[in-house]
Steps between C-alpha positions, in 0.01 A plus 500: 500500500773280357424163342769257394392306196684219327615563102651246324762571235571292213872526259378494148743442205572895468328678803364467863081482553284503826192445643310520807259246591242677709476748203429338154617674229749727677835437331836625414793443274849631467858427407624470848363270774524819700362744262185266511430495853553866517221546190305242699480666840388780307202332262376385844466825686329584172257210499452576837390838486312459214275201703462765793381769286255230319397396806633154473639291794859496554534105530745389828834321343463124456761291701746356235645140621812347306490116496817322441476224239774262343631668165 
C-alpha cells in the first residue's frame, strides 16, 4: 500500500532539513532542497519498515491545513 504523508522542509543558514509529522524523530538534512527530500523519502521507508518488523502501527498521515494570516 501507498501512503502519502506530509514533510515539512525548513532553509537553514547553510543546508536544507525535514521532518515528518506523523513520525517524530524521522529527519533529514542536505545541501540541496532536493537532495533532502530525496534522503527523506528514504529515512521514511526506513522508519517504516523498521515499525513493521517491531510490530508497531504504521500511523495514517495527518491532514495538514495552511491558514492564511496577515504578514
Amino acid at each position: 500500500m501507498t501512503m502519502r504523508y506530509t514533510i515539512i522542509i525548513e532553509h537553514g543558514p547553510e543546508n536544507f532539513s525535514a521532518y515528518a509529522p506523523d513520525f517524530p524523530g524521522c529527519v533529514a538534512a542536505a545541501d540541496t532542497e532536493q537532495e533532502t527530500l530525496a534522503l527523506m523519502k528514504e529515512a521514511l521507508e526506513m522508519h517504516i519498515e523498521d515499525m513493521r518488523e517491531r510490530g508497531e502501527p504504521i500511523p495514517r498521515p495527518s491532514e495538514i491545513r495552511e491558514v492564511e494570516v496577515a504578514a
